[in-house]
C-alpha positions in Angstrom: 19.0 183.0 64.5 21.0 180.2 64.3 22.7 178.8 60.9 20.9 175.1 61.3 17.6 177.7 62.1 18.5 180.1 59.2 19.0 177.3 56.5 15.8 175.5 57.3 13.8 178.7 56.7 15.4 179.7 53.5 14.5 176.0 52.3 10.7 176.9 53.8 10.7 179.7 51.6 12.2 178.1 48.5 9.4 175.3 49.3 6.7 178.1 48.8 7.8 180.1 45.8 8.1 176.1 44.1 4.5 176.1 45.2 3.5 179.2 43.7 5.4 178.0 40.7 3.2 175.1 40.9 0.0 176.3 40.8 0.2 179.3 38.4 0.6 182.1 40.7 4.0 182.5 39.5 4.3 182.3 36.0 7.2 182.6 33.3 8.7 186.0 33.0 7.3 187.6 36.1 9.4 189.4 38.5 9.4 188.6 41.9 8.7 191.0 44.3 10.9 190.3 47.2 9.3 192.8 49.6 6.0 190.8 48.7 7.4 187.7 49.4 8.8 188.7 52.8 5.3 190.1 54.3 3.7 187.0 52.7 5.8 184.9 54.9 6.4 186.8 57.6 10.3 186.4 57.0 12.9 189.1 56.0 15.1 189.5 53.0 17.8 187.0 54.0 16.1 183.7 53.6 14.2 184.8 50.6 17.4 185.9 49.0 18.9 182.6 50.3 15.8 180.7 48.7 16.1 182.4 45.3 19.7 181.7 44.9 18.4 177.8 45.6 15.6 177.9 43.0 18.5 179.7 40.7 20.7 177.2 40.9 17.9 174.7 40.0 16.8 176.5 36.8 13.3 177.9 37.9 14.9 181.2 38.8 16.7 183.6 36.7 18.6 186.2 38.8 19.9 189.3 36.9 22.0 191.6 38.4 20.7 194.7 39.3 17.2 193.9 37.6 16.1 191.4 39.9 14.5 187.8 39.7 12.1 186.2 37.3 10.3 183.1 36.6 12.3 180.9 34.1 11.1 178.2 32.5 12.9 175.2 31.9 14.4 173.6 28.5 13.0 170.5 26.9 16.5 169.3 26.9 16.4 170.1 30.5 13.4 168.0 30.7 13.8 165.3 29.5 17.4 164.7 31.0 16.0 165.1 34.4 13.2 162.6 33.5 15.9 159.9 32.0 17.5 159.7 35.1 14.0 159.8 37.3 12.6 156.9 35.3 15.7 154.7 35.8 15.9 155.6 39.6 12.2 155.0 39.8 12.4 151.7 37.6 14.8 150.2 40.3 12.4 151.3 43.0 9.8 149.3 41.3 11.6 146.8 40.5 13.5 146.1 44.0 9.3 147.1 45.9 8.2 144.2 43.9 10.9 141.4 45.2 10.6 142.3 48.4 7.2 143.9 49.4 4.8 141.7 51.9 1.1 141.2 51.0 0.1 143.7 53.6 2.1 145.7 52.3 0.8 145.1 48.4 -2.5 145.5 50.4 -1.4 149.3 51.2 -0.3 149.9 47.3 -3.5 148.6 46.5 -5.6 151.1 48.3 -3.9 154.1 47.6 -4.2 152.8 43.6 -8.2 152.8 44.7 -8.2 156.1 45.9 -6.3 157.2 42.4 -9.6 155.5 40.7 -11.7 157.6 43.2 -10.2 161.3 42.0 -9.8 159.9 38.0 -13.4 158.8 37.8 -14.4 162.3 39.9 -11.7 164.2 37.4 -10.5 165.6 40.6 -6.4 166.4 39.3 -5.2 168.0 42.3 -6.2 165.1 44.7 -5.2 162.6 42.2 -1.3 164.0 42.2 -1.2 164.4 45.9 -2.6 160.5 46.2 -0.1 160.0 43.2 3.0 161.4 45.2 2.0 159.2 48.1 2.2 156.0 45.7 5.4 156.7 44.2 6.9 157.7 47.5 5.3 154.2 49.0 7.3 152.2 46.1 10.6 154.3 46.8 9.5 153.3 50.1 9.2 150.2 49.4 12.8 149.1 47.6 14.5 149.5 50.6 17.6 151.4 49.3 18.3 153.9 51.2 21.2 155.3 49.1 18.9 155.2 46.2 16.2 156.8 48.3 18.8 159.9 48.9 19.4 160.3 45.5 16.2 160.7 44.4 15.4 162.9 47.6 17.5 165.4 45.7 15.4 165.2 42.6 12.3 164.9 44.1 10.8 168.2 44.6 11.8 169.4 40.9 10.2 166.7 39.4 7.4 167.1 41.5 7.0 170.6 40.2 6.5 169.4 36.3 4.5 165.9 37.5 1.9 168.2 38.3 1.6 170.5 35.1 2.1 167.1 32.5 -1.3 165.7 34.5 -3.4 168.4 32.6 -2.4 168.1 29.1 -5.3 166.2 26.8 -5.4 162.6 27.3 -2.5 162.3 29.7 -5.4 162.1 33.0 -6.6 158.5 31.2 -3.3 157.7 30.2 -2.0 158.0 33.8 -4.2 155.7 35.0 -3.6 153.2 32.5 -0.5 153.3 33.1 -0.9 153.0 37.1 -3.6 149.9 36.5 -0.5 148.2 34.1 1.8 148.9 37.1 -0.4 147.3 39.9 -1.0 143.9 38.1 2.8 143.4 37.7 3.3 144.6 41.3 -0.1 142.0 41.9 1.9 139.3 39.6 5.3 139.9 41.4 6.8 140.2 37.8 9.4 142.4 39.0 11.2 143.1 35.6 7.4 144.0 33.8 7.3 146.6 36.5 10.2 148.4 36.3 9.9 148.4 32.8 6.5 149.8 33.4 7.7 152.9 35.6 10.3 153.6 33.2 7.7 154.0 30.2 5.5 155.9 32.6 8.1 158.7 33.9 9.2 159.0 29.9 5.2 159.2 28.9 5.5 162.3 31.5 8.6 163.4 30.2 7.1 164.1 26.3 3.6 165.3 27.6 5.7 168.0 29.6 8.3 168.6 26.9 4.7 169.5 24.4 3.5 171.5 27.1 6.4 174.0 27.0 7.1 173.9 23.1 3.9 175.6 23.4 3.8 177.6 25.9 7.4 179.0 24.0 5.7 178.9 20.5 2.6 181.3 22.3 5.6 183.8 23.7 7.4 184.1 20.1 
């Protein structure tokens, strides 16, 4: 297997134990079972190594010599500095969609905002966030920056990981949609400025929904 071929697996792999992360089959503290993983996959113990060293170095596994690797979770600190810089880089995206975007292309934003009604009103979460992903990566889309685009590339799949667990905390489903229907009436308005102040507020509203959720999921553990 080549190294090009070999890197693009372990990233495959890391993809899937983020997913697992995701949706609660991996949870804080448990141990992963390499051997599992590999059959799982289909893959031997090389990329999986390779993919835990990834999700080590991003904080969601804890590797301890000669014990193996477990599910960590992150710190609020952790949290919300990630989230700062999100809802800056995201705020510019907004900001630089709204100067530039077409009607058709407001005509696009517009229908995957309706299709977010569709899964609120039906309380359908997990279709709501993969609609939601598609809108925010429309608007990153959108700006036109394709140095800012790589930098939040980078980020992405991280933030995507805690997006998803922030959307089930009580009262954050309405205030997500809220905030989206604020978003699409400056984006309607062209008040570029109003927007990106409006996906700033929004990425920091997730930011202290998720920075509750794990003060107490750690209060439970103590």
């Amino acid at each position: 297997m080549g190294t090009i071929e070999r890197k693009l697996l372990n990233i495959e792999v890391a993809n899937e134990i983020r997913e697992m992360i995701r949706v609660g089959a991996l949870e804080k503290g448990d141990k992963i079972n390499e051997k599992e993983l590999c059959l799982a996959f289909g893959v031997s113990r090389t990329p999986v190594r390779e993919a835990l060293q990834r999700l080590s170095m991003e904080g969601l596994i804890k590797i301890i010599p000669h014990k193996g690797a477990y599910v960590s979770s992150p710190r609020p600190q952790d949290i919300r500095e990630m989230f700062e810089v999100m809802s800056v880089l995201e705020g510019a995206c907004a900001r630089m969609a709204t100067e530039k975007m077409t009607e058709i292309q407001f005509a696009r934003l517009e229908s995957l905002h309706k299709e977010l009604e569709k899964f609120y009103e039906r309380r359908d979460h997990e279709n709501y966030l993969q609609v939601n992903h598609r809108y925010h990566t429309y608007i990153q889309e959108l700006s036109g920056n394709k140095i800012l685009n790589d930098i939040i590339n980078g980020i992405r799949l991280k933030v995507l990981l805690y997006r998803s667990q922030q959307l089930y905390r009580p009262r954050r489903f309405d205030e997500s949609i809220r905030e989206h229907r604020a978003l699409l009436d400056a984006f309607r308005k062209r008040e570029a400025l109003e927007a990106e102040a409006l996906m700033k507020t929004h990425l920091m509203n997730q930011c202290e929904a998720l920075v509750s959720l794990y003060e107490a999921k750690d209060a439970m553990d103590d």
